[in-house]
Residue frames as qw, qx, qy, qz and C-alpha x, y, z in Angstrom:
[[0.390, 0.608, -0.672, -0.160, 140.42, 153.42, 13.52],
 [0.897, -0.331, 0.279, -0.084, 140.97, 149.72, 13.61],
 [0.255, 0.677, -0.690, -0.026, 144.15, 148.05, 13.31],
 [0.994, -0.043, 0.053, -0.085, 144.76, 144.19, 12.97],
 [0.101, 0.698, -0.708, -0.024, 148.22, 143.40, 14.07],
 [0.975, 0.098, -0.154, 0.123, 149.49, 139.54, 12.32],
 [0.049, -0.706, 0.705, -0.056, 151.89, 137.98, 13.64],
 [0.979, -0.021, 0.062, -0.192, 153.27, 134.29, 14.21],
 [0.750, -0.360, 0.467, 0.300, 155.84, 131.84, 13.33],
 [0.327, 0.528, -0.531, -0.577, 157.57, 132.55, 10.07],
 [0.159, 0.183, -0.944, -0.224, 155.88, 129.87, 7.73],
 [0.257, 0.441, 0.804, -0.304, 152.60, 129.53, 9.56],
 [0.188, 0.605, 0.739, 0.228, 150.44, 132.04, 7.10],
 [0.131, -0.560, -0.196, 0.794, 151.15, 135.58, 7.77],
 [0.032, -0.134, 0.576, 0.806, 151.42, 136.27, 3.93],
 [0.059, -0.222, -0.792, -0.566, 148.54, 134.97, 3.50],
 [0.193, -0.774, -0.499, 0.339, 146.09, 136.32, 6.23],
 [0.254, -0.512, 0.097, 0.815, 147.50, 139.44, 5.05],
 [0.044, 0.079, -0.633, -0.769, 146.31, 139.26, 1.83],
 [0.081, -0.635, -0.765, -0.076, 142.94, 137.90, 2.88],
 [0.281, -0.550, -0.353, 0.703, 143.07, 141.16, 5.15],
 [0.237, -0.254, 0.501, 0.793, 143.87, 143.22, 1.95],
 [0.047, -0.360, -0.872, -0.328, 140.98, 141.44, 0.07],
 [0.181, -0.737, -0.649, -0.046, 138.41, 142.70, 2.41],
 [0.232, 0.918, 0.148, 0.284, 139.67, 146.36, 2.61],
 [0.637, -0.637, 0.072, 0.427, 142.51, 146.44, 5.19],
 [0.397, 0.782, -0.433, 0.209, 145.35, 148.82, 4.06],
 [0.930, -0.356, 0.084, 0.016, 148.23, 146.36, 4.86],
 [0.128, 0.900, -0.360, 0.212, 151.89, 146.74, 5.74],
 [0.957, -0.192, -0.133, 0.172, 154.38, 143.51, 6.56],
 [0.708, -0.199, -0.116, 0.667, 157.21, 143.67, 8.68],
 [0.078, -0.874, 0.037, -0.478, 156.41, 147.16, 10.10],
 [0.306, 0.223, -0.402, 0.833, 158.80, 148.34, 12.39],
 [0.349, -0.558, -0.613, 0.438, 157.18, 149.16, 16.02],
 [0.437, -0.450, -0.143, 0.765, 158.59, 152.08, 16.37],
 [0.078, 0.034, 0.549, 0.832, 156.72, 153.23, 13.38],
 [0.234, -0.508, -0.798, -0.225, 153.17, 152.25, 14.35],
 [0.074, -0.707, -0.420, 0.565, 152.27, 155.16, 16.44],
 [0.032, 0.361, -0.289, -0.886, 153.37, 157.84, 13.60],
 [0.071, -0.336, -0.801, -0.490, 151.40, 155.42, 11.01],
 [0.176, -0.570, -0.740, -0.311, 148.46, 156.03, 12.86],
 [0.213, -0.437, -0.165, 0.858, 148.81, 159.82, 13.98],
 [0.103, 0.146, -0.453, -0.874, 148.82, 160.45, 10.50],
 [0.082, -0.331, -0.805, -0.486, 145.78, 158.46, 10.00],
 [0.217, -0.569, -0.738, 0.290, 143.93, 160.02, 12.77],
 [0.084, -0.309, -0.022, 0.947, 144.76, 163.54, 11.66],
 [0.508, 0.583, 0.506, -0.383, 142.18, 163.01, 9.06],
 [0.033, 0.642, -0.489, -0.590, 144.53, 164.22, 5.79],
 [0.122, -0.182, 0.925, 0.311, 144.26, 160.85, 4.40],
 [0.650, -0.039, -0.267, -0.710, 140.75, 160.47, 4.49],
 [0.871, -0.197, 0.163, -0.420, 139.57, 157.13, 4.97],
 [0.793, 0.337, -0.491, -0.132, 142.61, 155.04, 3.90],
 [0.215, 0.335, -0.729, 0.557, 144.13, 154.27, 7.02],
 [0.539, -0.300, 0.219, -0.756, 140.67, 153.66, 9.03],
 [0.978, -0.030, 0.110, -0.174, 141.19, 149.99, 8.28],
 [0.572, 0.631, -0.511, -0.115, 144.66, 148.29, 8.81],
 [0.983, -0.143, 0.029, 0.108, 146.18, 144.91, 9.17],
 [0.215, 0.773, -0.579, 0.149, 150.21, 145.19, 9.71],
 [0.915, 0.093, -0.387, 0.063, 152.35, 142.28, 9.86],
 [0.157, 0.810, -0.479, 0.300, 154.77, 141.83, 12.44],
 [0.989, -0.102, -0.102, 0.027, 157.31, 138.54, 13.59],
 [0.737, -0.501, 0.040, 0.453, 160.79, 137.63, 14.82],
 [0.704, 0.144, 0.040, 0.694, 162.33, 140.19, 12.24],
 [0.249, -0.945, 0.055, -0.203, 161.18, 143.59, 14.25],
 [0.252, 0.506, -0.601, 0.565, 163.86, 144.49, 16.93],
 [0.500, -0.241, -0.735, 0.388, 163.99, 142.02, 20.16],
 [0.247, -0.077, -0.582, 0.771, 163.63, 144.57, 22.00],
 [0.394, 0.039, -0.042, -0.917, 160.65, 146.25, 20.21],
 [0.631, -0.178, -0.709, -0.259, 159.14, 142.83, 20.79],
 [0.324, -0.078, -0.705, 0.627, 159.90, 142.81, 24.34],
 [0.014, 0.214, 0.423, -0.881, 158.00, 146.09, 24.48],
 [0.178, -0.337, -0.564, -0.733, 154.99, 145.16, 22.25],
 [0.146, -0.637, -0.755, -0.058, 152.65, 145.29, 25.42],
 [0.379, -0.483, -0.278, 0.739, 153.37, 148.23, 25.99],
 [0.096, 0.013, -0.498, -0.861, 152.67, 149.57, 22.08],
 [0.191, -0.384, -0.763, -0.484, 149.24, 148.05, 22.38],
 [0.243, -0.734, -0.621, 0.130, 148.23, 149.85, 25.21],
 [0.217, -0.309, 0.225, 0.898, 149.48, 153.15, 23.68],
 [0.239, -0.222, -0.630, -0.704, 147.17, 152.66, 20.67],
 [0.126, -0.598, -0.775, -0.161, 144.24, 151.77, 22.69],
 [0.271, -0.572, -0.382, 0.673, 144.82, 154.97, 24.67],
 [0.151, 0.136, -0.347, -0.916, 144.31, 156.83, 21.14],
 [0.701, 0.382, 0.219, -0.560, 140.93, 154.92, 20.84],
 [0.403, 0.439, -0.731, -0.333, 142.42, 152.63, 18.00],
 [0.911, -0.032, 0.176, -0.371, 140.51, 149.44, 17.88],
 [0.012, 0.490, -0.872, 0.017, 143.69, 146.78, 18.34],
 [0.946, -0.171, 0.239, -0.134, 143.12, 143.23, 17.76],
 [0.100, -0.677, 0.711, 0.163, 145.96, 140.77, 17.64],
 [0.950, 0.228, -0.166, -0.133, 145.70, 137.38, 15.24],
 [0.583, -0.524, 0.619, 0.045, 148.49, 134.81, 16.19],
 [0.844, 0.305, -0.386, -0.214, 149.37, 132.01, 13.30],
 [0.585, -0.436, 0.683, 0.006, 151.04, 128.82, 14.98],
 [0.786, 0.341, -0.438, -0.272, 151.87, 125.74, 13.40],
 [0.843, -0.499, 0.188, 0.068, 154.00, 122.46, 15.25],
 [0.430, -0.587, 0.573, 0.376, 157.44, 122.39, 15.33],
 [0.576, 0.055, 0.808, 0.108, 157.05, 119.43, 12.43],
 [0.435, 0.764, 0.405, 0.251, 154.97, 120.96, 9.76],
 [0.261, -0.913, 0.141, 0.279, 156.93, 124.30, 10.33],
 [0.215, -0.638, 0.590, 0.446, 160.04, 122.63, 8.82],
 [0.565, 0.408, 0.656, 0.290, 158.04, 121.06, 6.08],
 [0.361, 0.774, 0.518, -0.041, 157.26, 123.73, 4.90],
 [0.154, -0.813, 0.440, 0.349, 160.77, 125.50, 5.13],
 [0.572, -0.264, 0.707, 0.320, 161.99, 122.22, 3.60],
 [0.527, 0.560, 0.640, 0.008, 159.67, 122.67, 0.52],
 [0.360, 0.916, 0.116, 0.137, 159.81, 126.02, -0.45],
 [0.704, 0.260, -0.013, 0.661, 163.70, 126.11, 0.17],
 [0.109, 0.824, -0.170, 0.530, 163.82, 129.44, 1.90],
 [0.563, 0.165, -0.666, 0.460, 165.27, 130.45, 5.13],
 [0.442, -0.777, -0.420, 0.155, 164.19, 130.95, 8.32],
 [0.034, 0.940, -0.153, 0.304, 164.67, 134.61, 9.50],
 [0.421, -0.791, 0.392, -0.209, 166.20, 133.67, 12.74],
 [0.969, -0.043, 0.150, 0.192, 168.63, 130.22, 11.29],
 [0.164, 0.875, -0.443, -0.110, 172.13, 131.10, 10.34],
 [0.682, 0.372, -0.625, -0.077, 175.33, 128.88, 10.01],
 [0.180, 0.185, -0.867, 0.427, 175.23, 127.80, 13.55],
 [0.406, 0.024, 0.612, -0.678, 172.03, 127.65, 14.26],
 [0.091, 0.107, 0.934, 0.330, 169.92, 124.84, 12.88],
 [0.319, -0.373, -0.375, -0.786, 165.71, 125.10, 11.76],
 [0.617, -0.500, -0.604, -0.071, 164.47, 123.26, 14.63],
 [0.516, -0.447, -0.441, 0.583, 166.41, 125.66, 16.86],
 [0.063, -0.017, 0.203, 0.977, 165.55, 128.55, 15.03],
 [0.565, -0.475, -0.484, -0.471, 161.49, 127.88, 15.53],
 [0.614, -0.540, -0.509, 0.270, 161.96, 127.03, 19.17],
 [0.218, -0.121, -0.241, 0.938, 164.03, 130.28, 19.34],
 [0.191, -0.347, -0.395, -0.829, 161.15, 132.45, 17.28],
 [0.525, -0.612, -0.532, -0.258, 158.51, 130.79, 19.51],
 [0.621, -0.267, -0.331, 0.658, 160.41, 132.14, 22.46],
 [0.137, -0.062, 0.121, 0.981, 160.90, 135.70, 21.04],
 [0.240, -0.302, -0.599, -0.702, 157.61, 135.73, 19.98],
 [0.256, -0.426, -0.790, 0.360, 155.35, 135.25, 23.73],
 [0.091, -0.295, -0.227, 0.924, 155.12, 138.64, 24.12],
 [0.281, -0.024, -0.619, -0.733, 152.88, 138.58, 20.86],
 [0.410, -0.142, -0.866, -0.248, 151.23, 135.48, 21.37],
 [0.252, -0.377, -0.752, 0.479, 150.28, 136.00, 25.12],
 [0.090, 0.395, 0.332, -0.852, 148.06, 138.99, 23.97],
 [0.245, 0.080, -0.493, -0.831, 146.39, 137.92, 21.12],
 [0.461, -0.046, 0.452, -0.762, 143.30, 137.71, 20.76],
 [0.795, 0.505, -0.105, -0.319, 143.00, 135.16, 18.15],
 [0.232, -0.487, 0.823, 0.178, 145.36, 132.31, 17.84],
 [0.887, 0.360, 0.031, -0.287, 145.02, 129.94, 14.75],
 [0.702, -0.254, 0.654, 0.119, 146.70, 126.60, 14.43],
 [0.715, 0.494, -0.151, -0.471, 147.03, 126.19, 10.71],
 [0.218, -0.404, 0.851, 0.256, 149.21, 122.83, 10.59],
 [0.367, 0.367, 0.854, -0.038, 146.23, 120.94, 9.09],
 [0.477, 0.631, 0.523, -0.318, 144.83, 123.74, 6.96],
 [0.707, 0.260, 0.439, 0.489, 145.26, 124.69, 3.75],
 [0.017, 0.132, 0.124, 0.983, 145.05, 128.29, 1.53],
 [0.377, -0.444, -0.504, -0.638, 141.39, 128.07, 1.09],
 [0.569, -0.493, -0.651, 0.095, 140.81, 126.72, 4.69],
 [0.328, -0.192, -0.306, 0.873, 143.33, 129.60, 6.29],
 [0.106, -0.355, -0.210, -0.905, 141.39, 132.37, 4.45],
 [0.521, -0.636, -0.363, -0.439, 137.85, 131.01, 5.71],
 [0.714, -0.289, -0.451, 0.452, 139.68, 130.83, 9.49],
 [0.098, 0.058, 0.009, 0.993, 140.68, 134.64, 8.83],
 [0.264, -0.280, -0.277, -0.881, 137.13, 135.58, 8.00],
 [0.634, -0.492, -0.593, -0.058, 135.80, 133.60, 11.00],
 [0.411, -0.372, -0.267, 0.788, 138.02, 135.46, 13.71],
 [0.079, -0.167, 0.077, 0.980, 136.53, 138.68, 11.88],
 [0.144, 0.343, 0.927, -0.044, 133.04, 138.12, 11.73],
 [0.108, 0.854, 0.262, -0.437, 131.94, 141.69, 11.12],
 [0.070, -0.364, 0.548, 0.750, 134.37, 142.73, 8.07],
 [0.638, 0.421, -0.078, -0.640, 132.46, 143.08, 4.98],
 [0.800, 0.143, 0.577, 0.082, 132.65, 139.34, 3.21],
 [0.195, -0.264, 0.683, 0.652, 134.70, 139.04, 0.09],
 [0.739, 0.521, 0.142, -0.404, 132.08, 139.46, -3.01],
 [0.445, -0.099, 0.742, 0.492, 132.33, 137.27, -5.60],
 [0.521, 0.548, 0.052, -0.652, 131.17, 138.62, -8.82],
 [0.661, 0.280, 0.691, 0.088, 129.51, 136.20, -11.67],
 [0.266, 0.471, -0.427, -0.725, 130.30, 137.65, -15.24],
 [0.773, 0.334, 0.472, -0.261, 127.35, 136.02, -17.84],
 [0.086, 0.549, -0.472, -0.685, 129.10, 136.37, -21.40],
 [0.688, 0.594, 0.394, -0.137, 127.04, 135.00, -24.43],
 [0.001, 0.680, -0.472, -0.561, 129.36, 134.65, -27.66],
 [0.890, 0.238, 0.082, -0.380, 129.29, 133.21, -30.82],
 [0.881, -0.085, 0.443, 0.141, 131.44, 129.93, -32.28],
 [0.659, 0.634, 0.255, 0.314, 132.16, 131.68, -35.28],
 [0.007, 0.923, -0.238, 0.301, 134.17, 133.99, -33.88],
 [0.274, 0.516, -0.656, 0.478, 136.31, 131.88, -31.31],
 [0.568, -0.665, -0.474, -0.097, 135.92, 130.93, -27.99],
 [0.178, -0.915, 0.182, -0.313, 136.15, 133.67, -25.11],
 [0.390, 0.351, -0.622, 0.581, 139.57, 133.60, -22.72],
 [0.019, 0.279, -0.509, 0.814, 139.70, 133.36, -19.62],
 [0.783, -0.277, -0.128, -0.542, 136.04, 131.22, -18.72],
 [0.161, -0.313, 0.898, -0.264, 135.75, 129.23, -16.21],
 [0.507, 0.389, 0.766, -0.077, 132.45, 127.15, -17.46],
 [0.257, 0.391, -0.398, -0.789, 131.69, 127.16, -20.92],
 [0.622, 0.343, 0.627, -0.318, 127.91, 125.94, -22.37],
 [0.053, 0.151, -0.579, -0.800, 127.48, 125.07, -25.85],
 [0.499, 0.529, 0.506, -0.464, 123.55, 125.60, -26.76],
 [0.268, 0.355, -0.556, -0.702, 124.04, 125.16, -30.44],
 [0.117, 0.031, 0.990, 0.068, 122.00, 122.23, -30.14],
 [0.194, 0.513, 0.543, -0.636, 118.93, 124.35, -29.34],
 [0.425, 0.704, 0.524, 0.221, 116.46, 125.39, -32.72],
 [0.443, -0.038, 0.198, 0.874, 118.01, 128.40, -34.48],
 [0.140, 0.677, 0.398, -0.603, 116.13, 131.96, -34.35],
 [0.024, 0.584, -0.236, -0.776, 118.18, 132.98, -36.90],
 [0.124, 0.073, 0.802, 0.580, 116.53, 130.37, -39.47],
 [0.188, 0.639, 0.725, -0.176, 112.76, 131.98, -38.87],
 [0.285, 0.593, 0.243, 0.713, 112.75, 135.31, -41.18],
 [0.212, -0.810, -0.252, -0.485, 110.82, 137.35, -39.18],
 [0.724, -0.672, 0.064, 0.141, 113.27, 136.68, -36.14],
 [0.690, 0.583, -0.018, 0.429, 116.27, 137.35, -37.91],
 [0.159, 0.810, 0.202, 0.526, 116.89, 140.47, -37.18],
 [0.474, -0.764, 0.057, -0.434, 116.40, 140.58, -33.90],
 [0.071, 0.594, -0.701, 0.388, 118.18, 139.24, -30.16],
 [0.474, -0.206, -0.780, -0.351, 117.42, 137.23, -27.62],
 [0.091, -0.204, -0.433, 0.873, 116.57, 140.28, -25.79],
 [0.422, -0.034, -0.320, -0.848, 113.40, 140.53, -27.62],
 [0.567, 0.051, 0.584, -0.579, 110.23, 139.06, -26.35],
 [0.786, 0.386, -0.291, -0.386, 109.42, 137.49, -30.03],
 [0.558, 0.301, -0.772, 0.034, 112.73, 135.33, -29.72],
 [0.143, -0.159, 0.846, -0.488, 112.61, 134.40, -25.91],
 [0.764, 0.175, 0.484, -0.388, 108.80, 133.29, -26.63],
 [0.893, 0.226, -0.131, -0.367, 109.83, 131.13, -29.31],
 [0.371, 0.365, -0.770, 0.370, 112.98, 129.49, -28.01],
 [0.382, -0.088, 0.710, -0.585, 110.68, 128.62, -24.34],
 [0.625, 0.252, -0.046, -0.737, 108.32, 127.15, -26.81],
 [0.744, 0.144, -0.653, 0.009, 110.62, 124.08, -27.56],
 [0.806, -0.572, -0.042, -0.145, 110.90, 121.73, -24.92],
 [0.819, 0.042, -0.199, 0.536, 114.55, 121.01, -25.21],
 [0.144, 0.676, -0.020, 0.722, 115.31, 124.71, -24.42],
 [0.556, -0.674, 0.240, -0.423, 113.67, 124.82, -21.07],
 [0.968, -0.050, -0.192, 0.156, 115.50, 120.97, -20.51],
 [0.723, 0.343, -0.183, 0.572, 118.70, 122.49, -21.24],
 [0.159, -0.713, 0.170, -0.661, 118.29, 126.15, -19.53],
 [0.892, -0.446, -0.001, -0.066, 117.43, 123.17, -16.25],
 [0.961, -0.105, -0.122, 0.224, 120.64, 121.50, -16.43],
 [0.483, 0.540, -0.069, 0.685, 122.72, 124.51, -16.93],
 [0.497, -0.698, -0.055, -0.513, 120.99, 126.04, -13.88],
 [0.900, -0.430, -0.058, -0.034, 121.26, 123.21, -11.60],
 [0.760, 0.292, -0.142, 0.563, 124.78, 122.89, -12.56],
 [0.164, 0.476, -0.225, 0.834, 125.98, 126.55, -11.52],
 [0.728, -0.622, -0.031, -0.288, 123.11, 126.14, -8.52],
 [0.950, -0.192, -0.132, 0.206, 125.18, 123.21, -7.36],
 [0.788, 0.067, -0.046, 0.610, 129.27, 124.65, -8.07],
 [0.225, 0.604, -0.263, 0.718, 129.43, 128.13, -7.93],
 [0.612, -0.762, 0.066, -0.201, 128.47, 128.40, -3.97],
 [0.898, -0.209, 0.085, 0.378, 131.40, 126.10, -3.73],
 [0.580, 0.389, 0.048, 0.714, 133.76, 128.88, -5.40],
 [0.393, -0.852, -0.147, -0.313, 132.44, 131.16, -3.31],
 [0.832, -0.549, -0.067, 0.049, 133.41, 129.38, -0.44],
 [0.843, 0.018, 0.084, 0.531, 136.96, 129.46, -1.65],
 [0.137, -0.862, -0.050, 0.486, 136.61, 133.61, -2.08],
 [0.288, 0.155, 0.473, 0.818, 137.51, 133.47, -5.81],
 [0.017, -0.534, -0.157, 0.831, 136.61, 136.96, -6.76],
 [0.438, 0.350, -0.062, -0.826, 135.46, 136.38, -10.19],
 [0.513, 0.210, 0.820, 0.143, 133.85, 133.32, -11.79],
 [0.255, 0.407, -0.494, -0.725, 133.30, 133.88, -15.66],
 [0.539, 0.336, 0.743, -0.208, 130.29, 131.89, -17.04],
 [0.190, 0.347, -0.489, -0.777, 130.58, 131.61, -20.88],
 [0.645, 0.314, 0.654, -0.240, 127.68, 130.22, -23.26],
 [0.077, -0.464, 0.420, 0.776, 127.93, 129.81, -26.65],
 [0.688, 0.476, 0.533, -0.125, 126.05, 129.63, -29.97],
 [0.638, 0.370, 0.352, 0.577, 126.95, 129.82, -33.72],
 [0.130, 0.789, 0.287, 0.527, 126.15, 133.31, -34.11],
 [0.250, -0.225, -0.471, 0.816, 126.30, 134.90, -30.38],
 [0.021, 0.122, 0.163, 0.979, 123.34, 136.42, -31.14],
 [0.614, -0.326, -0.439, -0.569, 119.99, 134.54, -30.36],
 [0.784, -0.288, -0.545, -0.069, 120.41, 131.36, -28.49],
 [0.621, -0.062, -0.485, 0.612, 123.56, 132.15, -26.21],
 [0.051, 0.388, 0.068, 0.918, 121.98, 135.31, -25.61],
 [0.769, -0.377, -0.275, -0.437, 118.42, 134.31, -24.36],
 [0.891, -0.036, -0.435, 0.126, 120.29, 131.98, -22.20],
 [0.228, 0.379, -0.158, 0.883, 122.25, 134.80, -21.01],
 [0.239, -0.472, 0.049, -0.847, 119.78, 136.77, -19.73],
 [0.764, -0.394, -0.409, -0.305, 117.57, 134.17, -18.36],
 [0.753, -0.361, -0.357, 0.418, 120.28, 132.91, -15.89],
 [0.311, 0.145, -0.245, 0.907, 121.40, 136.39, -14.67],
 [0.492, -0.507, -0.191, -0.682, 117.80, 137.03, -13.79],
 [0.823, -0.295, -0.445, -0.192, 118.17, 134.25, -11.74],
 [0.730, -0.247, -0.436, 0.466, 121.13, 133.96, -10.23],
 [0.132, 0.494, -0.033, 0.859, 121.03, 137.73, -9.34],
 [0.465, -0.709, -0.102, -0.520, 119.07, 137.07, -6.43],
 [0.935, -0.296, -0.077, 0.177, 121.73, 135.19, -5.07],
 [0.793, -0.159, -0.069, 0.584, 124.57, 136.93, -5.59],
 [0.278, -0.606, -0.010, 0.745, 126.28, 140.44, -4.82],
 [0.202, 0.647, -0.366, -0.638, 127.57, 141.35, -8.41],
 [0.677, 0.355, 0.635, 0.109, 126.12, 139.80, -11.72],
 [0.288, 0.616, -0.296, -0.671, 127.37, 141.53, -14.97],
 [0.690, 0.567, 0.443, -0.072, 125.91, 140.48, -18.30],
 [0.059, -0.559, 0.591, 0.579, 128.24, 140.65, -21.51],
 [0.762, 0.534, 0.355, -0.094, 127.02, 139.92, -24.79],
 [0.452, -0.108, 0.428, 0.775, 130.51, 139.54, -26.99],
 [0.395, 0.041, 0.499, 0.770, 128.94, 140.30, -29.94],
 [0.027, -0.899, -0.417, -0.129, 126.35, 142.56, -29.47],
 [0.395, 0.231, -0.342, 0.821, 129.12, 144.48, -27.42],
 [0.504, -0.638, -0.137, -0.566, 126.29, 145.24, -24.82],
 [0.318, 0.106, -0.755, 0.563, 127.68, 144.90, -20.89],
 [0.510, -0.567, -0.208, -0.612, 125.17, 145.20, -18.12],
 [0.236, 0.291, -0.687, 0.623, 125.86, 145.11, -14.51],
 [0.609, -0.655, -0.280, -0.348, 123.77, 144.48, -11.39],
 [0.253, 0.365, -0.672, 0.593, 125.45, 145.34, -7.51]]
């Protein structure tokens, strides 16, 4: 079993390391009680659950009981005596950004009240909190980083966890119908020579070998199929980076049936060697196709 216990200053990023945690399969539980974490992970060791407990991340900061802070080294060398693989992640932040960030979003600090002001309610927390901090094994500063920057900061302190896939949906639809929801890049190839004015190509897709050799035949085709390439070559790594989970790549032509198709396929041939999960959606064919 491993278990990833967050903790920090209230306001430095727990929520969100948690959720990165989440992302990459942790079963995750904020503002466990101590005094709870040994049963949690009895039960998981009994085997009843199967595997859902074999991977978890539990939050835990100045609103546990003092005293079950007092005694947290003592909890972590309980668990290791079950064999539970224990790491501890700190979040910090300075005194300064701390109460920006209270001052922004307008909530309250767990441990302020009507006599006790924010700046003496963070110096208290950091206090209450040593016990934590002076065993972890991981301590991240985030006053300087952002969401996108915390996440990749998580997945650096955890260098073995599987990596967040992002999966590329291709979708090929036609103008006459609408355009699709929910893309995040949308090509318009209506510019490209029309299959659907050659009889003998009518009929057909631009999953057929008749249309894809006469659509590579024109030179603007292979121009365009370039720039569209380069383009997604160039921006989707960058979404990656940022651990969006799905990026939606729409192309369209009048019909949804030749051009936006062909165009389709071609890039998903491609960028399949490059990425985890590539699924292929032709609106109006209603044809889906998936690669993992």
């Amino acid at each position: 079993m491993r278990l990833i216990i967050v903790s920090g200053l209230s306001g430095a990023g727990k929520t969100v390391a948690l959720r990165q945690y989440e992302d990459l399969g942790f079963y995750c539980i904020d503002n466990l009680p101590l005094a709870l974490v040994q049963p949690l992970i009895a039960h998981g060791l009994e085997g009843g659950s199967g595997t859902r407990y074999r991977q978890l991340a539990i939050g835990v900061d100045a609103r546990a009981d003092r005293l079950e802070i007092a005694g947290f080294p003592a909890v972590i060398d309980a668990l290791r005596a079950q064999g539970v693989d224990v790491r501890v992640v700190f979040l910090n932040a300075t005194d300064e950004v701390i109460q920006r960030r209270y001052h922004e979003t307008r909530r309250k600090h767990p441990l302020s009240s009507d006599s006790i002001a924010l700046l003496e309610a963070i110096h208290l927390e950091r206090k209450l909190l040593e016990p934590i901090a002076n065993l972890a094994h991981s301590s991240i500063d985030t006053s300087a980083m952002n969401l996108y920057e915390l996440r990749s900061a998580i997945l650096a302190h955890l260098p073995d966890a599987a990596r967040a896939q992002m999966s590329v949906l291709f979708l090929s639809f036609g103008y006459k119908n609408g355009l699709p929801e929910g893309a995040d890049f949308v090509f318009d190839v209506r510019c490209l020579p029309n299959p659907h004015w050659v009889p003998e190509l009518r009929a057909l897709t631009g999953r057929d070998a008749a249309v894809a050799g006469y659509l590579e035949a024109n030179a603007d085709v292979a121009a365009l199929y370039g720039d569209i390439h380069d383009f997604l070559d160039r921006w989707l790594p960058k979404l990656k980076a940022q651990e969006r989970a799905y990026v939606t790549v729409a192309i369209g032509c009048t019909g949804g049936q030749h051009r936006s198709v062909y165009m389709v396929e071609r890039l998903a041939a491609e960028f399949r060697t490059r990425y985890d999960s590539v699924v292929v959606k032709h609106r109006e064919l209603g044809a889906i196709k998936a690669s993992a």
